[in-house]
C-alpha atoms as one frame of an Amber mdcrd trajectory, in Angstrom:
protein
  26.991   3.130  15.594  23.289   4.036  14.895  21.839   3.266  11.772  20.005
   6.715  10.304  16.415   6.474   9.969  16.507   5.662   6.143  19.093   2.777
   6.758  16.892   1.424   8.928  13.654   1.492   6.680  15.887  -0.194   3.957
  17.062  -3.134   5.894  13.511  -4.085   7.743  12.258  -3.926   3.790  15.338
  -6.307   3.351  14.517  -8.372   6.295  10.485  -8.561   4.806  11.237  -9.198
   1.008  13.015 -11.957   2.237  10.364 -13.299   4.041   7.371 -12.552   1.781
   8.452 -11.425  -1.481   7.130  -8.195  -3.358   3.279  -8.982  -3.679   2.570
  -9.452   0.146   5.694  -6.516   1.506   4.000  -3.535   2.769   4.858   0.314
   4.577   3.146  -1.360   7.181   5.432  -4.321   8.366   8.147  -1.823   7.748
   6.404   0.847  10.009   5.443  -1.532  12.942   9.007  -3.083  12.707  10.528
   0.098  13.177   8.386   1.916  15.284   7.893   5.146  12.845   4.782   6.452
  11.330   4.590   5.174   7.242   3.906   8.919   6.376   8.237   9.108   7.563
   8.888   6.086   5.483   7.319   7.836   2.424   9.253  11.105   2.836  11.975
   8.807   2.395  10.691   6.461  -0.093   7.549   7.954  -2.177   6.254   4.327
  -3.216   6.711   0.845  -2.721   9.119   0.665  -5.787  11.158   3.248  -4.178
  11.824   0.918  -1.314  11.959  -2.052  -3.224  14.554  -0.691  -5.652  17.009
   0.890  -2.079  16.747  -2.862  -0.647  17.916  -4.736  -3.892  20.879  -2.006
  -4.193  21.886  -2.868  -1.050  21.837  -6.112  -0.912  23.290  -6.212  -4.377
  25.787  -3.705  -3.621  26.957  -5.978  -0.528  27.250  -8.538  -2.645  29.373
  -6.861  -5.520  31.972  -5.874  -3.105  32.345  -9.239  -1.894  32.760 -10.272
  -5.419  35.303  -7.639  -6.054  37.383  -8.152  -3.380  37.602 -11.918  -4.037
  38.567 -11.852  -7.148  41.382  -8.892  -6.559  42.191 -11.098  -3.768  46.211
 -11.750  -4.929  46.846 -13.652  -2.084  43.946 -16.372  -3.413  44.693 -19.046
  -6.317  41.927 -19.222  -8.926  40.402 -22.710  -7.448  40.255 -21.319  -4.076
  38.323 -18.228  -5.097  35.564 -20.187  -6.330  35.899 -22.303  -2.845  35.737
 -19.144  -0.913  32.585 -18.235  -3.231  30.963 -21.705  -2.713  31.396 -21.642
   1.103  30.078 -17.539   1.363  27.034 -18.697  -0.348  26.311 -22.303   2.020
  27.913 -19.488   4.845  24.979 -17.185   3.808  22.037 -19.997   3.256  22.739
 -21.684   7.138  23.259 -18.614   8.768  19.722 -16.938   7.199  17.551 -19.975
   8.100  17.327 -20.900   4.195  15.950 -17.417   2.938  17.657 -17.403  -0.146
  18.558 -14.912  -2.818  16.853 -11.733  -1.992  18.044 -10.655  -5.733  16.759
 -14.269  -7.022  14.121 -14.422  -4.783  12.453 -10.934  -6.461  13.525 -11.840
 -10.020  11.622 -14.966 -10.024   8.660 -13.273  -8.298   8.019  -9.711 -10.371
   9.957 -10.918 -13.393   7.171 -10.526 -15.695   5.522  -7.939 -13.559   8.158
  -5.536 -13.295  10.195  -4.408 -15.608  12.766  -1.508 -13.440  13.134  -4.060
 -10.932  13.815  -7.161 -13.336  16.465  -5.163 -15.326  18.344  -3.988 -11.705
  18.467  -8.039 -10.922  19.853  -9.007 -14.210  22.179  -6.026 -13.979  23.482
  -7.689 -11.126  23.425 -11.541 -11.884  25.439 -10.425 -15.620  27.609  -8.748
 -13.138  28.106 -12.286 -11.298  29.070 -13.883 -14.168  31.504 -11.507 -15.409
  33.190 -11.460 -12.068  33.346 -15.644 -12.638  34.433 -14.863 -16.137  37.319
 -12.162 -14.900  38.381 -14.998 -12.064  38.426 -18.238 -14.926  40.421 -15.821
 -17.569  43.009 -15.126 -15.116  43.209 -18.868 -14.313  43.883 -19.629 -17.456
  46.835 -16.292 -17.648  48.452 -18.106 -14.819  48.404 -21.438 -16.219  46.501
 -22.709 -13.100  43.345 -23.347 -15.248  42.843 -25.115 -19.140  43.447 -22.356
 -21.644  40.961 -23.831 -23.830  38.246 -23.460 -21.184  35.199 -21.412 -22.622
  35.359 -19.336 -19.712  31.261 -17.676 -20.401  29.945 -21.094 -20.146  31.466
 -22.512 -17.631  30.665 -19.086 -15.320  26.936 -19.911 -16.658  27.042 -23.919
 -15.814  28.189 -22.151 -12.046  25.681 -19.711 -11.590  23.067 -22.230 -13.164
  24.093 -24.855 -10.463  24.845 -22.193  -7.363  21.265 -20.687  -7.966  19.589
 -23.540  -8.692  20.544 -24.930  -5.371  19.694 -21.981  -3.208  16.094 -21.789
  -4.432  15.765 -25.484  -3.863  17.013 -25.149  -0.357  14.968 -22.129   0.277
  11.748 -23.783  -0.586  13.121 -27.379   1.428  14.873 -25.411   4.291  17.291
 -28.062   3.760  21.159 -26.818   3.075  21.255 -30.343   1.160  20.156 -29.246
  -2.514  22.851 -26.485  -1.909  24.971 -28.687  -0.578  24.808 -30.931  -3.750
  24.541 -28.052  -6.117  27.893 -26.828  -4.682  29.874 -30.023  -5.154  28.639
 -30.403  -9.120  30.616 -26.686  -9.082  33.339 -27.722  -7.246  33.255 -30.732
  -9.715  33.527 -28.010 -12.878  35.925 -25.971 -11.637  38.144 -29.680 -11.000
  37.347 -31.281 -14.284  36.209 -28.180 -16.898  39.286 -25.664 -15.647  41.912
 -27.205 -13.355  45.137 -28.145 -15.468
């Protein structure tokens, strides 16, 4: 199926913010990428914000039904969730030649710089960790996980890890840092939750 024109300006502005963040992406990559004038990329998208903001949604709106769907995933135990997380996101690293977070990537960037776009990203990372939180609580309902597990801050200590790990192997283009990072988590799910 043919992407529509507007699709297609979003993901080449995916495909760019990956590869040089928000101060160097430009209409122009975007228009020579997709062979349309940047006056058609403006009807769409007035400014550079505009297009910014559609590419983050996306790719955080990919990402949130992933996160959904594992943990409503009934057919999953609670340790095996956070082993299908931890191999999506080594999956994701490989498979992208080491470009990271695009969500991460920005935040770190334009954090100070930009406030619409820093509160979208933190929208979306809180909404990690409550999906972590929502997977550890019903652990702990099953019995499968410690009921005396702080579930926040072991979510945090994850994300902390998982993150830390993907900007390290971004900036190595080594899956090793990741690779490390994921086996501390795999490490707190066994020793802070497991029964």
């Amino acid at each position: 199926m043919k992407m529509n024109m507007r699709e297609q300006i979003i993901d080449s502005a995916m495909r760019h913010l990956y590869r040089m963040g928000y101060n160097r992406f430009s209409f122009a990559y975007v228009s020579k990428d997709c062979g349309i004038a940047k006056a058609s990329i403006h009807y769409h998208f007035p400014n550079k914000d505009s297009l910014v903001i559609a590419a983050i949604e996306k790719y955080t709106n990919e990402r949130r039904e992933f996160l959904a769907a594992l943990r409503d995933n009934q057919k999953l135990n609670a340790a095996k969730k956070f082993d299908k997380l931890f191999d999506y996101a080594y999956d994701h690293i490989i498979a992208t030649n080491y470009v990271g977070c695009l969500a991460g990537n920005l935040g770190l960037e334009i954090s100070e710089t930009n406030q619409n776009i820093r509160l979208l990203i933190n929208d979306f990372m809180n909404y990690k960790e409550k999906i972590l939180v929502d997977i550890i609580e019903a652990g702990k309902k099953t019995g499968y996980f410690k009921k005396k597990a702080d579930s926040k801050q072991v979510a945090q200590s994850i994300m902390a890890s998982l993150e830390g790990g993907i900007v390290i192997s971004k900036i190595s283009k080594s899956p090793d840092m990741l690779a490390t990072a994921l086996n501390v988590c795999r490490n707190i799910v066994r020793n802070d939750l497991l029964v």
